[in-house]
N, C-alpha and C positions, 0 to 999 in steps of 0.2 A: 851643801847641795852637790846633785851628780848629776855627769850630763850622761845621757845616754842617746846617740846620734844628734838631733837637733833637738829634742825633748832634755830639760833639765827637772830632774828628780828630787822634788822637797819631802821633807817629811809630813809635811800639811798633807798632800800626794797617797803617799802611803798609807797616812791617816784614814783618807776619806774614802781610800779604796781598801782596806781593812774593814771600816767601821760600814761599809756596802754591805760585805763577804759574810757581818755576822749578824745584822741586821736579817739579811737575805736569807742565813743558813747555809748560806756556799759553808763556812764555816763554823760547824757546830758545836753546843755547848761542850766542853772538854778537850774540845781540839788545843794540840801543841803549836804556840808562834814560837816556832824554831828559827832563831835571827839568823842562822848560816843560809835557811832555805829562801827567807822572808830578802835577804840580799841578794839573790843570783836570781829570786824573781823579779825585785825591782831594780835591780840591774847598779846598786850603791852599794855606800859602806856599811857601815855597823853605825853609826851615829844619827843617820835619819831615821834606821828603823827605831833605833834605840827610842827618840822621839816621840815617834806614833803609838811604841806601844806604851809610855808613859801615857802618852795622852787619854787611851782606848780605859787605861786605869783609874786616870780621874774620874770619869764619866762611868765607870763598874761596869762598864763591860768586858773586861778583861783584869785575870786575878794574877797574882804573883806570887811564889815562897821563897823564901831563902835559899840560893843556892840552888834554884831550880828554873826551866824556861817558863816563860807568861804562856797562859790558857786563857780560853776564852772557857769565861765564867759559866758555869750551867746552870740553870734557872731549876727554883725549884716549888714544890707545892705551895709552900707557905709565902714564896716570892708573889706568886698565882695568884691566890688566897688575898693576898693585900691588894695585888692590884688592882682588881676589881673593885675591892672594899671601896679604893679613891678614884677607880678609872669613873666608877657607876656613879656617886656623889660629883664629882667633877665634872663630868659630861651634861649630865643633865640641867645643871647650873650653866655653863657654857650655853647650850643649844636653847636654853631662855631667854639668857641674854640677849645672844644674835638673835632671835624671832622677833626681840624689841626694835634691835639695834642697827640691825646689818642695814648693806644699802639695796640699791636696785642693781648695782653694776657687781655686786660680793654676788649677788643670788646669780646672774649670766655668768660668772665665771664661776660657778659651781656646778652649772648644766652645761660649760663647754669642755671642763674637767669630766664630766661624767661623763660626754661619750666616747673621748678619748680613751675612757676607765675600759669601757663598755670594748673599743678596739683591740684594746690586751689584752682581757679576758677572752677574748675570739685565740688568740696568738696564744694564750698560755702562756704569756710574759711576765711570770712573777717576779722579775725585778721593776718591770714599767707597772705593775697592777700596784706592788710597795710602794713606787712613789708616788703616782696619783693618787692612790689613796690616802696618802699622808699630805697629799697638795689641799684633796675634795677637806679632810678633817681640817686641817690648817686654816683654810678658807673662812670655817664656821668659825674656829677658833676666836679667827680676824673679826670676824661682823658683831661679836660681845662688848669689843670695846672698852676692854679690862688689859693692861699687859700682865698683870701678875697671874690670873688666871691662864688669859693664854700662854704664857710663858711654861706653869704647873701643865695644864692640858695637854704641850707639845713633846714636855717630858713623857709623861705616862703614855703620848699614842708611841714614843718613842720604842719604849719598852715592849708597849703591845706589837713589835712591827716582826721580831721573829715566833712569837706566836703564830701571829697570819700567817708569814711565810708555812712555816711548820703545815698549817691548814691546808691550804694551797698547794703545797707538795702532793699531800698525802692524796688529796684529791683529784690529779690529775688520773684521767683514765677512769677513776669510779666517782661517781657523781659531779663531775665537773660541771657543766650545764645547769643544773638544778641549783648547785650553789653558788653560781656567777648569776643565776636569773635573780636570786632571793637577794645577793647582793645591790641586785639593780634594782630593784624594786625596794629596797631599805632606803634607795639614794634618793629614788625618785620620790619617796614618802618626805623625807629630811627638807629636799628642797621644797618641796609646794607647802610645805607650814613653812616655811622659812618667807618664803616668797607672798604668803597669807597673812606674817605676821599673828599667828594663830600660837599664841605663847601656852594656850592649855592644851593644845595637842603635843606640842614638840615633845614638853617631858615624858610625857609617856613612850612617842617614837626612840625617843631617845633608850627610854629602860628597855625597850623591846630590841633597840641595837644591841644593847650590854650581854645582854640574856641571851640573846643568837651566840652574839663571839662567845661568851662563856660555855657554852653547848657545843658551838663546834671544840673550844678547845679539848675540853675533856673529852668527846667521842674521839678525836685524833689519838691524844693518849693512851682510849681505851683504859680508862681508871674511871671509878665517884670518884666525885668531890674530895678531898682525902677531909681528917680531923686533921691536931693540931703539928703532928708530924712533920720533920725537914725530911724529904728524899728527893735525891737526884731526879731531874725528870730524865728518858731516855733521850742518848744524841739521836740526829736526825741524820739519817746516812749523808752524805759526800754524795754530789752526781758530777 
């Protein structure tokens, strides 16, 4: 560990502020962690980064070669392509559950989470819109009552989270409003079957959530759908 003034500097630290950066897209897919830079910004040695970025490769989001520096791994069609295949199956089994399961206190902090949501979308805070929105999904995740599910669930919104971002970028300035309303209005459908215990509406809200994100994704790309092709998706510029 480093200290730097009164702040000491674990790799845990650098971990979670990395794994922010590419979550978010501050840092995008193909970007170089160059450990000499990755140290003079967190202000330590070569050993904690060293650390984090193992860590970042456990978990794939960050790749390695021989004899070359770690990047953060690019996502690609057929990554897309799958995760839907389980985002879509898995959500909607999820959001059954909790319609059964959840409580009365899961359903209030799912409407105190939204208007908070509702506050960053005002702000264009797409790093506070990413985590409430992975707080609002996490929520539902909770009210199934299943860990292995939720567990599966937490992964795939994981992955889904620099998609969003991506969205979100791309959208500030051109349609922002129109797709922070449909946002709010997808939340506010989630919660009142939830809060109805209304198990044959949910699924369906649910495919209607999958099918939006899938839509936005690809018009941000500006590609179809691809077939069974690997191509690189494009990085998302640095701001």
């Amino acid at each position: 560990m480093t200290k730097v003034g009164t702040k000491t500097i674990l790799g845990e630290d650098i971990y979670r502020a990395l794994k922010e950066d590419i979550l978010s897209t501050e840092l995008p897919p193909g970007t170089v962690l160059d450990e000499s830079n990755l140290m003079s910004r967190f202000g330590v040695s070569r050993t904690p980064v060293r650390e984090a970025i193992r860590r970042l490769i456990s978990i794939d989001l960050v790749g390695m070669e021989p004899h070359r520096s770690a990047y953060v791994k690019p996502l690609t069609f057929e990554d897309i392509s799958e995760f839907f295949e389980a985002y879509q199956l898995t959500q909607r089994l999820v959001f059954v559950l909790s319609a059964d399961r959840i409580s009365e206190e899961q359903v209030a902090a799912l409407s105190e989470v939204d208007k908070q949501l509702a506050k960053a979308c005002r702000k264009q805070d797409i790093k506070a819109i990413r985590r409430l929105n992975d707080k609002f999904y996490g929520i539902v995740a909770a009210g199934c009552s299943n860990k292995f599910l939720q567990e599966l669930y937490v992964k795939l919104r994981e992955f889904s989270s620099r998609l969003s971002a991506m969205i979100h970028k791309s959208l500030i300035g051109n349609d922002w409003d129109s797709h922070t309303a449909t946002l709010q209005r997808d939340h506010e459908e989630i919660i009142q079957a939830l809060a109805e215990k209304n198990c044959d509406a949910i699924g369906g809200i649910s495919d209607q959530d999958v099918a939006l994100f899938k839509q936005k994704v690809y018009q941000t790309l500006e590609r179809p759908i691809p077939a069974q092709a690997r191509i690189d998706l494009p990085s998302v510029t640095r701001k």
